[in-house]
C-alpha positions as CSV (number, residue, x, y, z in Angstrom):
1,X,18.6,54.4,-1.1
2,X,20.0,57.7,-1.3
3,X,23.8,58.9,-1.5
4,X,24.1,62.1,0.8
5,X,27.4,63.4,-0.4
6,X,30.0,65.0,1.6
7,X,30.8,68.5,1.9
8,X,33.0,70.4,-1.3
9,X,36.7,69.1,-1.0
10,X,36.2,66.0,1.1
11,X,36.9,62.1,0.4
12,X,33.9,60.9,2.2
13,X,30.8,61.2,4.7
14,X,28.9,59.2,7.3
15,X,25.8,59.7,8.5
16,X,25.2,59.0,13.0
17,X,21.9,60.6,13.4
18,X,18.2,61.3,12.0
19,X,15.4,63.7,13.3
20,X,12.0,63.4,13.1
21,X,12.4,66.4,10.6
22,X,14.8,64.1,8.5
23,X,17.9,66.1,9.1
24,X,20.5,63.8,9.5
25,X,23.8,64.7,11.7
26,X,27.0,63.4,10.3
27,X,30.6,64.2,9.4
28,X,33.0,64.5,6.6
29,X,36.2,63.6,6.6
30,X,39.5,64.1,4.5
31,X,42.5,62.3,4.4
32,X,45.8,63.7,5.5
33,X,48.6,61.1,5.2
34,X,47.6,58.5,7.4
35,X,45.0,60.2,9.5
36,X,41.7,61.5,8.8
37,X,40.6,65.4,9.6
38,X,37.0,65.4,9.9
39,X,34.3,67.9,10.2
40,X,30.8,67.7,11.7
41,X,28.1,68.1,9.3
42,X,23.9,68.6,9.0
43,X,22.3,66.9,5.7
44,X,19.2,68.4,5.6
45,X,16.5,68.4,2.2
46,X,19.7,67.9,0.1
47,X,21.9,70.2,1.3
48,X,24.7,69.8,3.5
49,X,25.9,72.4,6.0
50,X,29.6,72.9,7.5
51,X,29.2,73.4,11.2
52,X,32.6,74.0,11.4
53,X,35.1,73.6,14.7
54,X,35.4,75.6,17.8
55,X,37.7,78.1,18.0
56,X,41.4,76.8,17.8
57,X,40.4,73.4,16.7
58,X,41.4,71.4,13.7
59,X,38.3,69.3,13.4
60,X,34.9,68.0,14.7
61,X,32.6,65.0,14.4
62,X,28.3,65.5,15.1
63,X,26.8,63.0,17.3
64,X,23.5,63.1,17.2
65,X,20.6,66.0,16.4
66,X,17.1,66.5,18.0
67,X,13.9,67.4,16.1
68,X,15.0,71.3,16.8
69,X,17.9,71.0,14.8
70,X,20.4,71.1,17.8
71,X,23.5,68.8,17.1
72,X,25.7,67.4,19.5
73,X,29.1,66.1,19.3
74,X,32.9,66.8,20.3
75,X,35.3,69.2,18.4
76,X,39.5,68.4,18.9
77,X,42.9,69.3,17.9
78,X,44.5,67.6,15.1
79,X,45.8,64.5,16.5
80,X,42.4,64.3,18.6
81,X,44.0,64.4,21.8
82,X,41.9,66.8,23.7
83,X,38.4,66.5,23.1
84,X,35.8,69.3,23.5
85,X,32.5,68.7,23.8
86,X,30.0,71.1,22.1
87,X,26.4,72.2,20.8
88,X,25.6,73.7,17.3
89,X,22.2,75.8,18.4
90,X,21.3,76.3,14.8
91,X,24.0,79.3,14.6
92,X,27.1,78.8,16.2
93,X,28.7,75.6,18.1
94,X,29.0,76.1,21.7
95,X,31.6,74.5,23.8
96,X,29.9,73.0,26.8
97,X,33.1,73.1,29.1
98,X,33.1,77.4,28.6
99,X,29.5,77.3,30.8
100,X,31.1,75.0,33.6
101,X,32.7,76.7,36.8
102,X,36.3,76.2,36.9
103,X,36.1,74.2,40.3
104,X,33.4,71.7,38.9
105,X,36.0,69.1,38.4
106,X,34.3,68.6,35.1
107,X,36.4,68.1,32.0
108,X,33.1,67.1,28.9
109,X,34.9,65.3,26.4
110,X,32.3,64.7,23.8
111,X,28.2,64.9,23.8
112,X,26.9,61.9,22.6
113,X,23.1,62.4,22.3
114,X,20.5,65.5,22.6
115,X,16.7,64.0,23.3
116,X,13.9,67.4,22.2
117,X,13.8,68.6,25.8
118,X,17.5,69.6,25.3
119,X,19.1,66.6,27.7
120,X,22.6,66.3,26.7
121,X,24.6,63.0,27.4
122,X,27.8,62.2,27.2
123,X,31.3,61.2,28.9
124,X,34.1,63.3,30.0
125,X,36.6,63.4,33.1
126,X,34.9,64.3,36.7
127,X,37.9,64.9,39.3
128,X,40.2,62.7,37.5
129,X,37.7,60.0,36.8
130,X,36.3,59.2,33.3
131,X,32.1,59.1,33.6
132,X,29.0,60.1,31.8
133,X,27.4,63.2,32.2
134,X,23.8,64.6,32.2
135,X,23.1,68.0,31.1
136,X,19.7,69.6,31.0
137,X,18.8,72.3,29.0
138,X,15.8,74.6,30.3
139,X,14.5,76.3,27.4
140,X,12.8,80.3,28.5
141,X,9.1,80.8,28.3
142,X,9.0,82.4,25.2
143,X,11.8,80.3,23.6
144,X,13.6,83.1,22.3
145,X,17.3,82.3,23.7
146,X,20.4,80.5,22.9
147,X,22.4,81.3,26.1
148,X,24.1,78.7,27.7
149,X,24.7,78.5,31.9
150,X,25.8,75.4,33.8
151,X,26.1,74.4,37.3
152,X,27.2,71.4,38.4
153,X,25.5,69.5,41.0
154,X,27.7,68.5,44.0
155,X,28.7,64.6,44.1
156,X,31.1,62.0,45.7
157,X,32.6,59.3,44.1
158,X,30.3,57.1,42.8
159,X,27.4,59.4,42.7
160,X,25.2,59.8,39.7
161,X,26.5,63.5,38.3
162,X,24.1,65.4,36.5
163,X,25.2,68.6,34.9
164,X,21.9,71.6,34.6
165,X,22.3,74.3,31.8
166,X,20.1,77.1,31.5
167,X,19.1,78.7,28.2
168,X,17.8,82.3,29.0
169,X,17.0,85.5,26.6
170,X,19.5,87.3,27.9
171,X,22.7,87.6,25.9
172,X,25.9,88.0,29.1
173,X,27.7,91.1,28.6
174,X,30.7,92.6,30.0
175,X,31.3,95.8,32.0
């Protein structure tokens, strides 16, 4: 048995999710009054690494991770309120719902798992109604990329959804 810590500053730590690499996806947390703020975290050989919050956010809790080091998860507003699904690529976290058209109807609360083929699952709100979400992740040929572009696939009610992202090389730019 092994005690993982927490990050510098923090009351405490849990651990969700281990690799095949043995990086484990976790959070800490801190107590505020009666709540708790807490902050996604990647133990990994001893170390423990802030992935912070996206932009705006007061906090963040990691899900799961796959054997690439990907971590899933949701990151929220201080009362956790509105939730925001993302994924931490190694270098930055990523908030899913930024790669979704704004008529998709799609509102990704929080990513629950991420398999090594870069499927993300999850629930969020789909035209009003909660429901769980596939998202697939096609890596590029040579594997270089960390670009993220979704498009939803058309459903009805009751339909399965499934949600395809494309990683390319190409970083967008603006004109």
């Amino acid at each position: 048995m092994r005690d993982l810590g927490t990050l510098p500053g923090y009351d405490g730590a849990e651990a969700r999710a281990i690799n095949e690499e043995g990086q484990i996806a976790g959070n800490a947390w801190i107590r505020q009054g009666l709540l708790s703020r807490y902050r996604a975290a990647l133990f990994d050989n001893g170390t423990i690494r802030d992935l912070g919050t996206l932009p705006g956010l007061a906090q963040s809790s990691a899900n799961d991770v796959n054997d690439q080091g990907q971590v899933v998860g949701y990151s929220s507003n201080v009362n956790s309120i509105a939730l925001y699904a993302f994924l931490h690529d190694g270098t930055r976290m990523l908030n899913l719902n930024d790669f979704l058209p704004v008529d998709s109807g799609w509102w990704l609360h929080s990513a629950e798992s991420i398999n090594n083929q870069g499927q993300i699952v999850g629930w969020g709100i789909h035209n009003g109604l909660f429901r769980a979400f596939l998202w697939s992740i096609v890596q590029p040929e040579d594997d270089t990329g960390t670009t993220v572009a979704a498009s939803p696939a058309q459903s009805a009610p009751g339909q399965q959804v499934t949600i395809t992202a494309t990683v390319s090389a190409e970083q967008p730019h603006s004109e």
